[in-house]
MMTF fields as JSON, N, C-alpha, C and O atoms, coordinates in Angstrom:
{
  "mmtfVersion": "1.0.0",
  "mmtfProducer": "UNKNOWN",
  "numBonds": 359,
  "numAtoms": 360,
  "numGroups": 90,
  "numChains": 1,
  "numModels": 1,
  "chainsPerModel": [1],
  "groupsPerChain": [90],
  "chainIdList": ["A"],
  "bondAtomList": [4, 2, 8, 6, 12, 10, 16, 14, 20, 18, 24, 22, 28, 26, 32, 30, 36, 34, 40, 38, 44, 42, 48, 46, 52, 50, 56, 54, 60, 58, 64, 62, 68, 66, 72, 70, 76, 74, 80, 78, 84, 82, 88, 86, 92, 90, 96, 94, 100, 98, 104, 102, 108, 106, 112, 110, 116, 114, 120, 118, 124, 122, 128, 126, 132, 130, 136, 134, 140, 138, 144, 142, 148, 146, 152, 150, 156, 154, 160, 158, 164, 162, 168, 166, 172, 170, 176, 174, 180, 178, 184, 182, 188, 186, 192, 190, 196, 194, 200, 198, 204, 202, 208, 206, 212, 210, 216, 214, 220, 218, 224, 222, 228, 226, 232, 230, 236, 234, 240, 238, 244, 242, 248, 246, 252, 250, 256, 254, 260, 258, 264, 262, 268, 266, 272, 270, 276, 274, 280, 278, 284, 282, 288, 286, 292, 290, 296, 294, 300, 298, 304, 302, 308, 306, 312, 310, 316, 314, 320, 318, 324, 322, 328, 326, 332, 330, 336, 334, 340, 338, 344, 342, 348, 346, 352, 350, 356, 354],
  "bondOrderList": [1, 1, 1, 1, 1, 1, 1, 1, 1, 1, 1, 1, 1, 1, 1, 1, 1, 1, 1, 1, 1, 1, 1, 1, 1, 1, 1, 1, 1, 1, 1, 1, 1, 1, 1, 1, 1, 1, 1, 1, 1, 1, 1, 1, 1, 1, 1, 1, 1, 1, 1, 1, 1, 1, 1, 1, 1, 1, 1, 1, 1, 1, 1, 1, 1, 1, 1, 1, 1, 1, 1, 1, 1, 1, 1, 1, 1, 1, 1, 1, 1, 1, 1, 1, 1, 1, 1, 1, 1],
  "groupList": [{"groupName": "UNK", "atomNameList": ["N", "CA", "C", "O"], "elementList": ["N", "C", "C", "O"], "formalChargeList": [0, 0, 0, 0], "bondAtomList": [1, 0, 2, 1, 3, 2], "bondOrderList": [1, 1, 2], "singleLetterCode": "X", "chemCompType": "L-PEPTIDE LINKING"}],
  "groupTypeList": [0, 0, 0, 0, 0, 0, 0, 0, 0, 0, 0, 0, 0, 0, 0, 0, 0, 0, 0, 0, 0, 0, 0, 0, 0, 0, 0, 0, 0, 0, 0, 0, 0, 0, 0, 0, 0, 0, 0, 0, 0, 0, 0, 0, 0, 0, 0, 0, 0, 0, 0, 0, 0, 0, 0, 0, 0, 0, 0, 0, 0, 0, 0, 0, 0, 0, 0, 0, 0, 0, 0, 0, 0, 0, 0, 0, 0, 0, 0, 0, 0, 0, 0, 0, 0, 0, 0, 0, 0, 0],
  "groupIdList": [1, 2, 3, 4, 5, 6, 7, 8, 9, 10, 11, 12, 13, 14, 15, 16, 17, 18, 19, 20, 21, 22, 23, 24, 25, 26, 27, 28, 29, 30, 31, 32, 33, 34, 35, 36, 37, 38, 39, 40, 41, 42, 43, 44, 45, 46, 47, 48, 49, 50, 51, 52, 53, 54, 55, 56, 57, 58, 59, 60, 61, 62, 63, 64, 65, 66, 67, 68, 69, 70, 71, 72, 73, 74, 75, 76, 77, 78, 79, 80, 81, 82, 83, 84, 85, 86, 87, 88, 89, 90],
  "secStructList": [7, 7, 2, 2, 2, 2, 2, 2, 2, 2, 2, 6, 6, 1, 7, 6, 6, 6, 2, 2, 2, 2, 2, 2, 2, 2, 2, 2, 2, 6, 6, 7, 1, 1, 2, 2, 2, 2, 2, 2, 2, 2, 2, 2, 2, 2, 2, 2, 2, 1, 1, 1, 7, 2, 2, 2, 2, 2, 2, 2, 2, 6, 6, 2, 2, 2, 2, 2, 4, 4, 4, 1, 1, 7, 4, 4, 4, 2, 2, 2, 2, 1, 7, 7, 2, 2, 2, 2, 2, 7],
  "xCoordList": [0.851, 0.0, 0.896, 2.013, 0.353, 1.514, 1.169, 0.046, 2.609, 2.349, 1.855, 1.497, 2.014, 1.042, -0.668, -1.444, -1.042, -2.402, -2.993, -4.223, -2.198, -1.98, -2.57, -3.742, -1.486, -1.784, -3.195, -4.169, -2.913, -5.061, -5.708, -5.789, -6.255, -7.004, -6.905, -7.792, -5.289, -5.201, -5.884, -6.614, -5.42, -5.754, -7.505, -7.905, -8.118, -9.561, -10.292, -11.496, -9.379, -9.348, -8.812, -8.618, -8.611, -7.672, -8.299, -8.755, -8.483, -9.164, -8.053, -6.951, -8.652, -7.993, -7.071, -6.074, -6.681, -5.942, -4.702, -3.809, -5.173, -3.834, -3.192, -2.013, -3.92, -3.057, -1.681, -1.074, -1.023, -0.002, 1.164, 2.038, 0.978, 1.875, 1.624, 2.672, 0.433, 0.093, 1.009, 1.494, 1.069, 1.712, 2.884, 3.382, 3.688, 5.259, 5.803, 6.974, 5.071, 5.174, 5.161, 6.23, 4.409, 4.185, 5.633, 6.506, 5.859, 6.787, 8.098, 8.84, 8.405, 9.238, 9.834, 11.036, 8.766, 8.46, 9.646, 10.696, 9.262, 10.265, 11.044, 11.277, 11.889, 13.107, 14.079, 15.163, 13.779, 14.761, 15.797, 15.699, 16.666, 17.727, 17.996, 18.726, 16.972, 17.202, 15.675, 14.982, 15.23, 13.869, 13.913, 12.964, 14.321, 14.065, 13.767, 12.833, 14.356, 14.388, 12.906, 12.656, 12.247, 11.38, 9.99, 9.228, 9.778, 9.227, 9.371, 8.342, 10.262, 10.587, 9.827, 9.292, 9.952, 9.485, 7.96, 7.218, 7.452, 5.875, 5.15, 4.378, 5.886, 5.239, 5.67, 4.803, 6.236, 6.473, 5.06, 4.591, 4.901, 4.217, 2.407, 1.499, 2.328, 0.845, 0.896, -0.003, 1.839, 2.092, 1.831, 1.17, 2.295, 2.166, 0.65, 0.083, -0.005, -1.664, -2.559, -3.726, -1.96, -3.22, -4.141, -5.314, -3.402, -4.716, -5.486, -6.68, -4.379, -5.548, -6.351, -7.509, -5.473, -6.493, -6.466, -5.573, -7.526, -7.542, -7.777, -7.204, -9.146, -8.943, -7.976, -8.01, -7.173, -5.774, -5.124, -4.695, -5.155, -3.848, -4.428, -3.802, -5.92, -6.116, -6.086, -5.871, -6.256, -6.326, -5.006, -4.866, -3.932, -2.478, -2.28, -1.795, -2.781, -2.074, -2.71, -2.196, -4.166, -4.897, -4.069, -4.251, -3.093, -2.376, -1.537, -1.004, -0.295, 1.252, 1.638, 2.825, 0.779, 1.391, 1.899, 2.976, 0.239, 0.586, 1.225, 1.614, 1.309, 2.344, 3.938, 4.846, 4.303, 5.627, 6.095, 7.308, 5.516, 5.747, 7.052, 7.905, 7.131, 8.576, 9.711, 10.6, 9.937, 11.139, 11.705, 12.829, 10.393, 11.086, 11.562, 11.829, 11.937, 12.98, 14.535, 14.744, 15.244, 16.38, 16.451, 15.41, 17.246, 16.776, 16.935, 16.08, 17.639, 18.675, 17.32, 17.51, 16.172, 15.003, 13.626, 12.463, 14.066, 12.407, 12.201, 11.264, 12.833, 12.291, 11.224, 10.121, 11.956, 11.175, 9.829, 8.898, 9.892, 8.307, 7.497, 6.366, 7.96, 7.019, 6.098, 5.657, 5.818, 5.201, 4.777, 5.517, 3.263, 3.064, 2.55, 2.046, 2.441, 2.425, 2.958, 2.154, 4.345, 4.807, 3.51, 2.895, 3.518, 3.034, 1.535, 1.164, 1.014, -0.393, -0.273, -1.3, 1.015, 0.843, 0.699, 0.27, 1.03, 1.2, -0.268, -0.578],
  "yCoordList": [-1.178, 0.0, 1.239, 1.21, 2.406, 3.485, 4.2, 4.486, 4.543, 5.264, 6.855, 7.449, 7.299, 8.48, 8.199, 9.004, 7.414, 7.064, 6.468, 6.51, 5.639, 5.142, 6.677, 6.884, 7.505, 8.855, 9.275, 9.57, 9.185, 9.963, 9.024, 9.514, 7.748, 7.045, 6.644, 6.188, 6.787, 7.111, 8.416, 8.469, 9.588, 10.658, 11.13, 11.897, 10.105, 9.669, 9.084, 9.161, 8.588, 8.228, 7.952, 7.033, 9.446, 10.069, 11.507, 11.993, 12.133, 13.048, 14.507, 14.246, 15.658, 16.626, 16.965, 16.599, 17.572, 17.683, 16.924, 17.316, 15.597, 14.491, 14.323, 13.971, 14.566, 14.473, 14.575, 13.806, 15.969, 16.338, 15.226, 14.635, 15.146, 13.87, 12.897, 12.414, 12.097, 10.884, 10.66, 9.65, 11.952, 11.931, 11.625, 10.776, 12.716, 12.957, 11.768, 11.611, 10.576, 9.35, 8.648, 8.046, 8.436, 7.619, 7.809, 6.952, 9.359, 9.352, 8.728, 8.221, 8.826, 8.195, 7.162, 6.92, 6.372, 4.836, 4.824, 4.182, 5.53, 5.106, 5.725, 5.942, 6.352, 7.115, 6.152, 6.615, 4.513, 4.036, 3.226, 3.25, 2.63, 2.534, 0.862, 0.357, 0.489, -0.737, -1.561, -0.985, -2.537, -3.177, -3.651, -2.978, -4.332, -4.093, -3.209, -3.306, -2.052, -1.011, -0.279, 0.698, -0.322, 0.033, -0.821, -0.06, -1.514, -2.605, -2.308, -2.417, -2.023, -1.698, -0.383, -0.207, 0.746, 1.997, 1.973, 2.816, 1.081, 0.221, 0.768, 1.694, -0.469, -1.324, 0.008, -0.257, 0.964, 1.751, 3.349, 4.202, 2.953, 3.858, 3.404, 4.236, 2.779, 1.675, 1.962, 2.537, 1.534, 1.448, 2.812, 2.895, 3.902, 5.425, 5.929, 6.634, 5.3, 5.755, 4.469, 4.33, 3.662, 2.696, 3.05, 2.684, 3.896, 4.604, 5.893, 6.149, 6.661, 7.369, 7.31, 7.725, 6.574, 6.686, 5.234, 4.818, 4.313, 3.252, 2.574, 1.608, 3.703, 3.306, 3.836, 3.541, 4.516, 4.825, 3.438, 2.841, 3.082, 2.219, 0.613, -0.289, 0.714, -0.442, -0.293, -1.322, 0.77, 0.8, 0.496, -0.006, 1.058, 0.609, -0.524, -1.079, -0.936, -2.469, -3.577, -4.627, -2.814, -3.986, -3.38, -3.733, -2.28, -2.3, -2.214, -1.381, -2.853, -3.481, -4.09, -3.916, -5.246, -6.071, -5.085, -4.772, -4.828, -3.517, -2.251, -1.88, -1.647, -0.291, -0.915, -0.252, -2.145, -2.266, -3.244, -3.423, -3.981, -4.736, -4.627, -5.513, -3.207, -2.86, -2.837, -2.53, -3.3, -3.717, -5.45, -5.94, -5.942, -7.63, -7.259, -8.108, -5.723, -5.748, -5.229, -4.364, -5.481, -4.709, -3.474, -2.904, -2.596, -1.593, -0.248, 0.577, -0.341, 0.179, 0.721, 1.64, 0.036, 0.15, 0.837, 1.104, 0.925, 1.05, 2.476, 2.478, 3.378, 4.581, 4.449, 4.924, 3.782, 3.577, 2.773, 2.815, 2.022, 0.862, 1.787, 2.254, 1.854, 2.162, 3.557, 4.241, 3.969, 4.872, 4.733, 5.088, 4.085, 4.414, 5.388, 5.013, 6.851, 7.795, 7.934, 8.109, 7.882, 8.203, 7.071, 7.249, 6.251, 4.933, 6.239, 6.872, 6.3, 7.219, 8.246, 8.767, 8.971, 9.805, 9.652, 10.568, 8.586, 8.435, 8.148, 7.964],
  "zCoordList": [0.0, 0.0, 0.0, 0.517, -0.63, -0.758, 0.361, 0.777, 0.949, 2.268, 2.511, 3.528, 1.009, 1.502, 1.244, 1.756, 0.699, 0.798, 1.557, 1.563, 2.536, 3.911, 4.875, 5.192, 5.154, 5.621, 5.449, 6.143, 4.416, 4.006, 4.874, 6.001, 4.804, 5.775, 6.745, 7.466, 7.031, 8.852, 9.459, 10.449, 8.523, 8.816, 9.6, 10.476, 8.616, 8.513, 10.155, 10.396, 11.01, 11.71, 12.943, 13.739, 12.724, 13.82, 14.4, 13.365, 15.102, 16.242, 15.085, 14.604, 14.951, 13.888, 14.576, 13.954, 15.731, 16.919, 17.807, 18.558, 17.278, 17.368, 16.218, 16.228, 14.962, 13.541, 13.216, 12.471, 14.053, 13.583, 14.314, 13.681, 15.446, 16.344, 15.752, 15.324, 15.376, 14.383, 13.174, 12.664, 12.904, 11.474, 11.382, 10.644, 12.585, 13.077, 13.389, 13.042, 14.153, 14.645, 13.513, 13.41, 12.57, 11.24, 10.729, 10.863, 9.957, 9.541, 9.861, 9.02, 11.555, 11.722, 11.649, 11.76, 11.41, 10.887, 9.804, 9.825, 9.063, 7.747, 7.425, 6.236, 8.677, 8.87, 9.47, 9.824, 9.68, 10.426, 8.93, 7.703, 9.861, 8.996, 8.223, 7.37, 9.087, 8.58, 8.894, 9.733, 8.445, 8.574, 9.975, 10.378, 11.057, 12.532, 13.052, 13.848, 12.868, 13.396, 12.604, 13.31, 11.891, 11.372, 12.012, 12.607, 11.998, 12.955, 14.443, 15.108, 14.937, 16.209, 16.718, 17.813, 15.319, 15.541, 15.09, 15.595, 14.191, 14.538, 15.629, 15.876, 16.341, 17.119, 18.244, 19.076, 18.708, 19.287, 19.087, 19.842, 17.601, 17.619, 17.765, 17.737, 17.828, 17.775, 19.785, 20.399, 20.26, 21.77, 22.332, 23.367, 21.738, 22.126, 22.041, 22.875, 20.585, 20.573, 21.032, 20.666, 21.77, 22.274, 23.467, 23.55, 24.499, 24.855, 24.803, 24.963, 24.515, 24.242, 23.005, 22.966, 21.559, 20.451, 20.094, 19.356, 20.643, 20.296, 18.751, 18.247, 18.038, 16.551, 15.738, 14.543, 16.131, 15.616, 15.544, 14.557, 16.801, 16.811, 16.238, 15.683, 16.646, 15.362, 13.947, 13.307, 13.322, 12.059, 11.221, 10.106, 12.306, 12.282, 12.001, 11.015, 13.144, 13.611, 12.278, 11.893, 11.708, 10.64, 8.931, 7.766, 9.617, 7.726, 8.01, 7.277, 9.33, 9.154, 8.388, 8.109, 7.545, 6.886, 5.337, 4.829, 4.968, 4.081, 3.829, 2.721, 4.837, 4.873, 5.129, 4.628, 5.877, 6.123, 5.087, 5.199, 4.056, 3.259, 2.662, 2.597, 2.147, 1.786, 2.055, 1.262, 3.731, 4.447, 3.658, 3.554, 3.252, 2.444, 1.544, 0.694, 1.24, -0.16, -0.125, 0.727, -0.63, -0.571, 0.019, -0.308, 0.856, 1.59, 0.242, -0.079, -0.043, -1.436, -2.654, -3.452, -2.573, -3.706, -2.466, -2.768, -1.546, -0.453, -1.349, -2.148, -1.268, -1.693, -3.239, -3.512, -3.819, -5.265, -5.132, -5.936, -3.955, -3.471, -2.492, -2.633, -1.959, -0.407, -0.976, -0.051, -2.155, -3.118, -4.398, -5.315, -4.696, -5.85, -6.497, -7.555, -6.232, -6.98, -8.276, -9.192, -8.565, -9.95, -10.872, -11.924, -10.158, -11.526, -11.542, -12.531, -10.306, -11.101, -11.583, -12.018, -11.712, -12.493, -13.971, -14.673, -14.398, -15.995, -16.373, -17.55]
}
């Protein structure tokens, strides 16, 4: 799933007011350096909104497989996967 379209329907389901930390936290996700560590920062961020935003952190937790998919690839290509925009632009 492409992770900024991910954003839009998290966004969807998130309180307007927690958004910007939601987001800041997401992003960080795929600022780590290697696929553990991305997973690590997951599961860190699912842990930070479980109580106070519980359908946050399920909506998360039901598109890990999909938003982190891109760690099973070479780390070297994530930038070119973890986004399909260019393909819709054509």
């Amino acid at each position: 799933r492409c992770r900024t379209h991910y954003s839009a329907n998290l966004m969807a389901a998130c309180p307007k007011a927690s958004w910007p930390a939601v987001k800041a936290m997401l992003h960080s996700v795929y600022e780590q350096a290697d696929a553990q560590a991305v997973h690590a920062q997951f599961d860190k961020l699912i842990d930070s909104v479980a109580d106070r935003l519980p359908a946050v952190a399920e909506h998360l937790e039901a598109a890990r497989a999909d938003i982190l998919a891109f760690t099973a690839f070479p780390q070297a290509i994530w930038r070119q996967i973890w986004s399909n925009n260019p393909n819709e632009r054509l």
